[in-house]
ChimeraX commands (.cxc) that place a marker at each C-alpha (Angstrom):
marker #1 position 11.13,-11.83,-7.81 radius 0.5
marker #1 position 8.69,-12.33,-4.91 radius 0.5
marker #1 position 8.02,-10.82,-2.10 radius 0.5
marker #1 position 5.78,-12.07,0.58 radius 0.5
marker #1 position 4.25,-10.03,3.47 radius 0.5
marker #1 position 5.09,-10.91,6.77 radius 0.5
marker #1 position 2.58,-10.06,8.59 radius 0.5
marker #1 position 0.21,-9.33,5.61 radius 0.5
marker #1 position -0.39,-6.03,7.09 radius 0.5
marker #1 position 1.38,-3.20,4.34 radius 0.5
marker #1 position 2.10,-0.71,6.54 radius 0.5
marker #1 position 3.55,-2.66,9.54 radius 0.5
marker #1 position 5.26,-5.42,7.78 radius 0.5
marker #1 position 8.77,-7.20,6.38 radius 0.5
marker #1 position 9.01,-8.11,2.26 radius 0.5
marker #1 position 10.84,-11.32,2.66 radius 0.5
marker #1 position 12.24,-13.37,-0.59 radius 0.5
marker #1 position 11.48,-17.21,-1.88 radius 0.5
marker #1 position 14.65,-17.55,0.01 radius 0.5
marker #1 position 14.08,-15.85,3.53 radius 0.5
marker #1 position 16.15,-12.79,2.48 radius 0.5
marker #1 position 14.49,-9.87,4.37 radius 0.5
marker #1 position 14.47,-7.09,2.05 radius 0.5
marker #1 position 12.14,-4.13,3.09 radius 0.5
marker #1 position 11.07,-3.51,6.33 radius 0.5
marker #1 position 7.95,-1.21,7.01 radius 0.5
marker #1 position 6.45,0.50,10.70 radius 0.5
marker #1 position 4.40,2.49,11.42 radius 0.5
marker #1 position 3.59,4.47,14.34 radius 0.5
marker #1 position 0.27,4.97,15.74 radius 0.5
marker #1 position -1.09,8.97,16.54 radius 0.5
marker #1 position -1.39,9.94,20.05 radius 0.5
marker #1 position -5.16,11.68,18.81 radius 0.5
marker #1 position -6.68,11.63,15.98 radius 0.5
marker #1 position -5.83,15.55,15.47 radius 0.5
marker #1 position -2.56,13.74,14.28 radius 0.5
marker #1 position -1.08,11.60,11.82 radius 0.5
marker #1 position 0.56,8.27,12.05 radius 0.5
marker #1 position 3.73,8.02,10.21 radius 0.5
marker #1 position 4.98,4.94,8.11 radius 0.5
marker #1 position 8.95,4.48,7.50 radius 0.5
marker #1 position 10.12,2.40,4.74 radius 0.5
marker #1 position 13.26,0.87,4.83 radius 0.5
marker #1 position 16.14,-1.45,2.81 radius 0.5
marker #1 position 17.07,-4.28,5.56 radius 0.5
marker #1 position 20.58,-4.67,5.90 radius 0.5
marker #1 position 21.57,-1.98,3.31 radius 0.5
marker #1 position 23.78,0.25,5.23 radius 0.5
marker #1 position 27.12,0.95,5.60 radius 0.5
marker #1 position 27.45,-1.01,8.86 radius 0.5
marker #1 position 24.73,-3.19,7.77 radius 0.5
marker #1 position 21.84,-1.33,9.37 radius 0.5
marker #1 position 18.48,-0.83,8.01 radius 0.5
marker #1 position 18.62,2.30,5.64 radius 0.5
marker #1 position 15.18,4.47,5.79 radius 0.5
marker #1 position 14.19,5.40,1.62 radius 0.5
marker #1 position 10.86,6.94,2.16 radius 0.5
marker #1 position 8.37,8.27,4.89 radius 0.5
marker #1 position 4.73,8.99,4.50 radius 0.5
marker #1 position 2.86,11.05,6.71 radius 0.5
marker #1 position -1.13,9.60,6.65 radius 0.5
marker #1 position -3.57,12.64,5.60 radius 0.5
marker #1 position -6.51,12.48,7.22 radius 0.5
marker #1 position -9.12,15.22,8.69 radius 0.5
marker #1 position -8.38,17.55,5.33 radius 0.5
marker #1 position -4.36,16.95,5.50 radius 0.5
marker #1 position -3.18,15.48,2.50 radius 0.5
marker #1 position -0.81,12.42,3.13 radius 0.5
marker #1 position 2.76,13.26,1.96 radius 0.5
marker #1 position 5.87,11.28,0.74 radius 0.5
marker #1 position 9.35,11.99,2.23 radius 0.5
marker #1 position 11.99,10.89,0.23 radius 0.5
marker #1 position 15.21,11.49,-1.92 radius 0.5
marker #1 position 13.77,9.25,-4.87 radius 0.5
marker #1 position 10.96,12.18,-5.27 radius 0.5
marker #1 position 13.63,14.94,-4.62 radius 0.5
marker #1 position 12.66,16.26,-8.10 radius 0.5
marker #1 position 8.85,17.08,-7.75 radius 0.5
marker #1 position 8.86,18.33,-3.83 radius 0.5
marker #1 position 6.03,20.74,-3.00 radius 0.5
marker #1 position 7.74,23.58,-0.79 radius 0.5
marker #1 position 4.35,24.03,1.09 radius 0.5
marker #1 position 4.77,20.07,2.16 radius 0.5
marker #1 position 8.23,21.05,3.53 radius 0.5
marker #1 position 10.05,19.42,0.75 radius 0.5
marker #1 position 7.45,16.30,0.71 radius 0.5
marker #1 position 5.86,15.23,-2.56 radius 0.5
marker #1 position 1.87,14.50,-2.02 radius 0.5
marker #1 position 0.35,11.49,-2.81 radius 0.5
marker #1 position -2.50,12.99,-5.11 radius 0.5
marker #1 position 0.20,14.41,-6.80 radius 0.5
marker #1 position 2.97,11.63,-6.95 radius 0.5
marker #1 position 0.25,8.68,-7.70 radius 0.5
marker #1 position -2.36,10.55,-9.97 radius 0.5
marker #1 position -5.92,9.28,-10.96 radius 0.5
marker #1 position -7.00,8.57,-14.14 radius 0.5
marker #1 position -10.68,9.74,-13.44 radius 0.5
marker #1 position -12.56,11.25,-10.52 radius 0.5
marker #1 position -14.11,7.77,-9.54 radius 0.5
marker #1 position -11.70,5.56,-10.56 radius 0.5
marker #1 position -9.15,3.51,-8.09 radius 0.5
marker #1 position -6.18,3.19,-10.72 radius 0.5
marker #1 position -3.40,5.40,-9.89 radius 0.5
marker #1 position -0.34,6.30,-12.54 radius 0.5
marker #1 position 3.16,7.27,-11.87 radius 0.5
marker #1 position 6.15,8.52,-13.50 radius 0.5
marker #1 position 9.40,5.66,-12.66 radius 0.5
marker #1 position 13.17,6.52,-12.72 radius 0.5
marker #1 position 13.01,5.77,-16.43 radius 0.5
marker #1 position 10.93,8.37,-16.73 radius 0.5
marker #1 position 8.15,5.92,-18.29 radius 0.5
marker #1 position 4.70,5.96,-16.72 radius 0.5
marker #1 position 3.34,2.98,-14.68 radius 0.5
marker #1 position -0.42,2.53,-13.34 radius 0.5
marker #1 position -1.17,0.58,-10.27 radius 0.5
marker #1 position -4.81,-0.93,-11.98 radius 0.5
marker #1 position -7.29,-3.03,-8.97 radius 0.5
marker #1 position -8.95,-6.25,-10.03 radius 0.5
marker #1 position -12.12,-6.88,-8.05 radius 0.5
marker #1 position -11.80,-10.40,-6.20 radius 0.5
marker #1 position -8.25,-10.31,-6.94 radius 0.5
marker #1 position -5.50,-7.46,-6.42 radius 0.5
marker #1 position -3.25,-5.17,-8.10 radius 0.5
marker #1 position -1.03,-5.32,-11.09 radius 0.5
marker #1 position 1.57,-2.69,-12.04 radius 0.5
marker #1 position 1.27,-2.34,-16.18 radius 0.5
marker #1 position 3.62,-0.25,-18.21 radius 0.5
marker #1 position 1.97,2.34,-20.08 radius 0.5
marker #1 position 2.80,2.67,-23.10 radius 0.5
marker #1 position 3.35,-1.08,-23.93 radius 0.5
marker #1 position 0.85,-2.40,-21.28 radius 0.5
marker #1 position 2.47,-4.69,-19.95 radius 0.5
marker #1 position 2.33,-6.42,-16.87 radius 0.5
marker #1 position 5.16,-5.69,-14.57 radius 0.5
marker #1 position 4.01,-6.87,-11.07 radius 0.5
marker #1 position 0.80,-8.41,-9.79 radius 0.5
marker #1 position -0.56,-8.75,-6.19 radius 0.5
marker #1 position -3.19,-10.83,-4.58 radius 0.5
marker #1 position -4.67,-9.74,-1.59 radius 0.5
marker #1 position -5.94,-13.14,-0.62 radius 0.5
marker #1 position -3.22,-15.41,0.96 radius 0.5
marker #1 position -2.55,-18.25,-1.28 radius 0.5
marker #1 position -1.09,-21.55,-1.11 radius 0.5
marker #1 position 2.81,-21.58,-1.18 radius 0.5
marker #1 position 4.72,-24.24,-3.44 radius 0.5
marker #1 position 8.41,-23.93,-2.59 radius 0.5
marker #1 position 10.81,-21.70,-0.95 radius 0.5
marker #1 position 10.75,-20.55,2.73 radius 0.5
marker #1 position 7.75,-20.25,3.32 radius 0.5
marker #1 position 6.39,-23.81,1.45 radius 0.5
marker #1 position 3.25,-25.60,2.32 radius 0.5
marker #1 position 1.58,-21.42,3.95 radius 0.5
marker #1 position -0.50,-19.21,3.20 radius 0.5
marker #1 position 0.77,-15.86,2.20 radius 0.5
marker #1 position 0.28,-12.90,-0.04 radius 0.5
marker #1 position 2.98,-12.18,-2.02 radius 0.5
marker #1 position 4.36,-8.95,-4.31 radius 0.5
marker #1 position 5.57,-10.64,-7.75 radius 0.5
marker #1 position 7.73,-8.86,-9.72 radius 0.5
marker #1 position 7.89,-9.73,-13.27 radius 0.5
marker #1 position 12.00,-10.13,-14.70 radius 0.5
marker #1 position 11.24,-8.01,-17.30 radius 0.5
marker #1 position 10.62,-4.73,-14.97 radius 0.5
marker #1 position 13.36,-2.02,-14.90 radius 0.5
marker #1 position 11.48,0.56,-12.25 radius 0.5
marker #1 position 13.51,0.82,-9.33 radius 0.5
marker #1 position 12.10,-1.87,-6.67 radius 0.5
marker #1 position 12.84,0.91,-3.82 radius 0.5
marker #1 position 9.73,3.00,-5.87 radius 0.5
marker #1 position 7.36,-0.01,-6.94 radius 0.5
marker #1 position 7.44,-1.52,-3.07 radius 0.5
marker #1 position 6.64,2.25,-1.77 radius 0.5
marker #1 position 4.11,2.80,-4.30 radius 0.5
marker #1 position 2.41,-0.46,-3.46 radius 0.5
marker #1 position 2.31,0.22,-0.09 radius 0.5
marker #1 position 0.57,3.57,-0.73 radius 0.5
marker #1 position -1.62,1.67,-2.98 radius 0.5
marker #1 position -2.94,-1.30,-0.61 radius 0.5
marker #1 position -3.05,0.93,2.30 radius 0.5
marker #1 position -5.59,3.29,0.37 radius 0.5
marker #1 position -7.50,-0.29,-0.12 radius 0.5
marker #1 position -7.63,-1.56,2.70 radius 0.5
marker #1 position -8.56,2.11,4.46 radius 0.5
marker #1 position -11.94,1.79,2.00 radius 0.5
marker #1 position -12.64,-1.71,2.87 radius 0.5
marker #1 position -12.96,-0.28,6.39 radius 0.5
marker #1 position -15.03,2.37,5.87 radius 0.5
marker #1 position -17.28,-0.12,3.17 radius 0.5
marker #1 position -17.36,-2.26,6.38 radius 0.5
marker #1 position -18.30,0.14,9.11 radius 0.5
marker #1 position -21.16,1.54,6.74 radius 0.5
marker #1 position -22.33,-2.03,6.49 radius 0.5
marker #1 position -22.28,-2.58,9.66 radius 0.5
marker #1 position -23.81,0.92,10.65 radius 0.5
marker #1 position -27.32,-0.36,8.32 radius 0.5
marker #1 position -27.32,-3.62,9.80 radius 0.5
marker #1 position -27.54,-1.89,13.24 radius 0.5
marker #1 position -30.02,0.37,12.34 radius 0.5
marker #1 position -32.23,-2.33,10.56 radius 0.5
marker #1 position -32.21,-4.57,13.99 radius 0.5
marker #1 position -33.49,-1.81,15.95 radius 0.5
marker #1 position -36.08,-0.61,13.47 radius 0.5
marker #1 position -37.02,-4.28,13.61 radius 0.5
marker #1 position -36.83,-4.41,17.52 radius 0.5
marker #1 position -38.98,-1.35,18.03 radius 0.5
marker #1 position -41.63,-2.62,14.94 radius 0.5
marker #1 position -41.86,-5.72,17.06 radius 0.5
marker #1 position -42.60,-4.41,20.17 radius 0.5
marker #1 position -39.65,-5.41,21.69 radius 0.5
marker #1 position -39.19,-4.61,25.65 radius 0.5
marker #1 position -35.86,-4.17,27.85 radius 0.5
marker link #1:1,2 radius 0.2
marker link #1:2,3 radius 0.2
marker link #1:3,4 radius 0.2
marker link #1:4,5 radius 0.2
marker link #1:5,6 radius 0.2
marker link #1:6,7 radius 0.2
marker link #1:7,8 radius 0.2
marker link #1:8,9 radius 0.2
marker link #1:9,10 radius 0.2
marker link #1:10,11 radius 0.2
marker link #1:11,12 radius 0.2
marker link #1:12,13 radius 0.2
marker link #1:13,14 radius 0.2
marker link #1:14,15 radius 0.2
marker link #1:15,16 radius 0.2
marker link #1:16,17 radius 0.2
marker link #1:17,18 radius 0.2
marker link #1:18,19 radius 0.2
marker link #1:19,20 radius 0.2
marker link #1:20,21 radius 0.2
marker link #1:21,22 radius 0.2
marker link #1:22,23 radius 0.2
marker link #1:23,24 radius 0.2
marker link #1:24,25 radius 0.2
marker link #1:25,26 radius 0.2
marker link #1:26,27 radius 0.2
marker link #1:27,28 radius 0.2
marker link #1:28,29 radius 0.2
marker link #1:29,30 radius 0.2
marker link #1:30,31 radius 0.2
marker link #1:31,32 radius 0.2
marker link #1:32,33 radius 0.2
marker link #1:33,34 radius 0.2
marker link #1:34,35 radius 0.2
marker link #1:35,36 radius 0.2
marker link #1:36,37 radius 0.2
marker link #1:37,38 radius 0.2
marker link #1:38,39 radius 0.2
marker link #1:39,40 radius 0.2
marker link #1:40,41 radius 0.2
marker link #1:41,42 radius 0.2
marker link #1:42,43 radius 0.2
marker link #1:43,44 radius 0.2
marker link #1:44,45 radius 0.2
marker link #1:45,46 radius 0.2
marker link #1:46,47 radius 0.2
marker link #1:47,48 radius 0.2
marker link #1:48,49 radius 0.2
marker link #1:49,50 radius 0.2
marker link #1:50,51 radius 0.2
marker link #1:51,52 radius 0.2
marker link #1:52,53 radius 0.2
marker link #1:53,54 radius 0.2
marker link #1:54,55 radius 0.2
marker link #1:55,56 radius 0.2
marker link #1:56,57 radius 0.2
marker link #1:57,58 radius 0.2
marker link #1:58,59 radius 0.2
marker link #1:59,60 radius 0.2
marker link #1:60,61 radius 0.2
marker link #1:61,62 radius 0.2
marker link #1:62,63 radius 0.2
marker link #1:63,64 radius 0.2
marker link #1:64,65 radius 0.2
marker link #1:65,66 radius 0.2
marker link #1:66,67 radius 0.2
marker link #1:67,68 radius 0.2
marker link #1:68,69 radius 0.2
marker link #1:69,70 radius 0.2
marker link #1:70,71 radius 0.2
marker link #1:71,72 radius 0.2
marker link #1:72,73 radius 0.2
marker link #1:73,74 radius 0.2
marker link #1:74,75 radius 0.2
marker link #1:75,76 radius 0.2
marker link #1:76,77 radius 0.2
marker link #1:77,78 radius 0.2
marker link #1:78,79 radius 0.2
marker link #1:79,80 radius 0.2
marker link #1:80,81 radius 0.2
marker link #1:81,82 radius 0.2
marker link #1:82,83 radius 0.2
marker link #1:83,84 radius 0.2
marker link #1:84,85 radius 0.2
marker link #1:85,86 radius 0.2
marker link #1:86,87 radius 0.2
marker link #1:87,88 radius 0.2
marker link #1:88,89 radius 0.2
marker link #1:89,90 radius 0.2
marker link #1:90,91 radius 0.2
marker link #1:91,92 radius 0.2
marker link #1:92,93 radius 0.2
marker link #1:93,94 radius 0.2
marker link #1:94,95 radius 0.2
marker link #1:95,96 radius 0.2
marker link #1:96,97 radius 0.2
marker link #1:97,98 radius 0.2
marker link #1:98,99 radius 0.2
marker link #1:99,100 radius 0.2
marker link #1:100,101 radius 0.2
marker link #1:101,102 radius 0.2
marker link #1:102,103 radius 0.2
marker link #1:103,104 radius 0.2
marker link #1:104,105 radius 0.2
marker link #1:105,106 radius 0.2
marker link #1:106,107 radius 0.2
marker link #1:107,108 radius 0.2
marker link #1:108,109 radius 0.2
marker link #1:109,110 radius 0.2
marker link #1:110,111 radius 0.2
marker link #1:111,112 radius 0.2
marker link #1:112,113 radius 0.2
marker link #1:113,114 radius 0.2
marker link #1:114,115 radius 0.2
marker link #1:115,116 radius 0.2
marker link #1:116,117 radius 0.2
marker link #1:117,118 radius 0.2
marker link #1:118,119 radius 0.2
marker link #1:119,120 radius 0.2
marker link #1:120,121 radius 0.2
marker link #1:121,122 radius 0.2
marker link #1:122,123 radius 0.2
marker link #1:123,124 radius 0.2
marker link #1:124,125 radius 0.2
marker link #1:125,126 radius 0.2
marker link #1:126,127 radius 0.2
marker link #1:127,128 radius 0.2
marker link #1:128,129 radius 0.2
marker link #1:129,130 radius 0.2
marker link #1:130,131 radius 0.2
marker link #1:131,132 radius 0.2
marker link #1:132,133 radius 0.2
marker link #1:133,134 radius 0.2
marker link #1:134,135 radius 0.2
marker link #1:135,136 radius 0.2
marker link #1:136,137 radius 0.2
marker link #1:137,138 radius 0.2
marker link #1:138,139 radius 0.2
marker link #1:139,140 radius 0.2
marker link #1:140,141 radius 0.2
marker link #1:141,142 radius 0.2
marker link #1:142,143 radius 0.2
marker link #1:143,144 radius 0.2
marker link #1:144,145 radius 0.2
marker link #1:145,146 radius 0.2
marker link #1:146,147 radius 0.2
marker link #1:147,148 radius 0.2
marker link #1:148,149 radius 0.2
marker link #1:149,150 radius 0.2
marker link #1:150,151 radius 0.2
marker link #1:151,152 radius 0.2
marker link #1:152,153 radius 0.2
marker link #1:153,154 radius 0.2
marker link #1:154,155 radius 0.2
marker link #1:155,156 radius 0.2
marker link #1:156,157 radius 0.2
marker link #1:157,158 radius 0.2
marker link #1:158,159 radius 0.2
marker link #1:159,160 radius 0.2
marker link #1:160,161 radius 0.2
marker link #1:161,162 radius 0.2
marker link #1:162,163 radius 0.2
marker link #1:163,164 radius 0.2
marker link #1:164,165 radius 0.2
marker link #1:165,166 radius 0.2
marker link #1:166,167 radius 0.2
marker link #1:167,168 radius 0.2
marker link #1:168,169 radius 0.2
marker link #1:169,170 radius 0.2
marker link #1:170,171 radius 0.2
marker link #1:171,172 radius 0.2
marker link #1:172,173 radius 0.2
marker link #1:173,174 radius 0.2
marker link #1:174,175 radius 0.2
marker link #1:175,176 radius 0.2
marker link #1:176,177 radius 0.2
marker link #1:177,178 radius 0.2
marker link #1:178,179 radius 0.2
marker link #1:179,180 radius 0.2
marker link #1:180,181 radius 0.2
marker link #1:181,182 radius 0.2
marker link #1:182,183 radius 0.2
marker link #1:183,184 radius 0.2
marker link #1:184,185 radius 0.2
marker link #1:185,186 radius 0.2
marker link #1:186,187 radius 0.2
marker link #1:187,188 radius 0.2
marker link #1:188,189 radius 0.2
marker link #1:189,190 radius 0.2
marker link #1:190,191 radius 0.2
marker link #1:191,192 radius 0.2
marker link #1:192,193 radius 0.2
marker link #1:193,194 radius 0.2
marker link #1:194,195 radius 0.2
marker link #1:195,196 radius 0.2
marker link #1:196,197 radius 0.2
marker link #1:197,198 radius 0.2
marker link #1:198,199 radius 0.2
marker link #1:199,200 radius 0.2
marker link #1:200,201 radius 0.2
marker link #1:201,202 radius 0.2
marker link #1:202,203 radius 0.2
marker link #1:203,204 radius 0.2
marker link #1:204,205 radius 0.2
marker link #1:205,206 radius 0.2
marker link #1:206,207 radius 0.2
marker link #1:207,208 radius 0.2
marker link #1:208,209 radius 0.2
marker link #1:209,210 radius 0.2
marker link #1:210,211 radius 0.2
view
């Protein structure tokens, strides 16, 4: 299966099939301060009874020592009480070392998954104990053969045939995932952009620069 991000944003977004089937919808809302947090709301498109959008999961961004939290009946099993009945992230999408950016999981087949980063290319979702691949991402838009979207660029969430964790749990964990990526490529950015400031104006003032 494939699923392409439209708009390639992960967190304010619709997963959309080779065939232009919507099938998860994500928003999220943006905090009023930044004492708050924002809130994303996963949902199935179409999957109610009267053919309404049917909210699976909510996460509530950490930030400013808050931990960000899952909300959802597919966690119902490992809720922390102190997170009012929420499951953490730390705790639902463990590392496997301090520095590391892999993350593992436990699935509905109670078999473990780990989200694993390529440099320069994206994520893949390998199976544990057999280590094998189960779904890859590339965060760089790539050229589209066939289906709906034929002759764009997109990025796309590729699920292999062979994978039997419940899609409603891969496409929230992968959210979680390339959020968490994309929120370091910021701050990697930022700091970049910080020394290049303050290497102009050491070189402004060493020149004898005037206003």
């Amino acid at each position: 299966m494939e699923l392409y991000l439209f708009p390639n944003d992960p967190v304010n977004t619709v997963f959309i099939t080779s065939d232009g089937f919507l099938r998860y919808r994500v928003r999220t809302s943006r905090p009023l301060s930044s004492l708050r947090s924002c809130r994303s709301v996963i949902q199935r498109v179409g999957a109610g009874k009267t053919n309404e959008d049917e909210t699976f999961g909510e996460i509530v961004w950490g930030g400013l020592g808050r931990h960000s939290v899952i909300y959802s009946e597919l966690f119902k099993g490992r809720a922390n009480a102190a997170e009012d009945k929420g499951v953490r992230v730390k705790d639902l999408l463990w590392k496997l070392n301090t520095f590391g950016t892999s993350r593992c999981f436990t699935g509905n087949d109670e078999e473990e998954y780990v989200w694993k980063f390529c440099k320069g290319r994206g994520f893949q979702l390998l199976h544990v104990r057999t280590g094998c691949v189960k779904a890859i991402y590339e965060h760089n838009p790539s050229h589209v053969a066939n289906g709906v979207f034929k002759g764009q660029f997109k990025t796309c969430l590729r699920i292999h045939p062979s994978c039997t964790l419940n899609l409603d749990i891969l496409v929230l964990t992968f959210v979680v995932m390339e959020k968490k990526r994309r929120d370091n490529l910021g701050d990697q950015v930022n700091v970049a952009a910080a020394e290049e400031e303050n290497l102009a104006e050491a070189s402004g003032m060493e020149g004898g620069s005037t206003m």
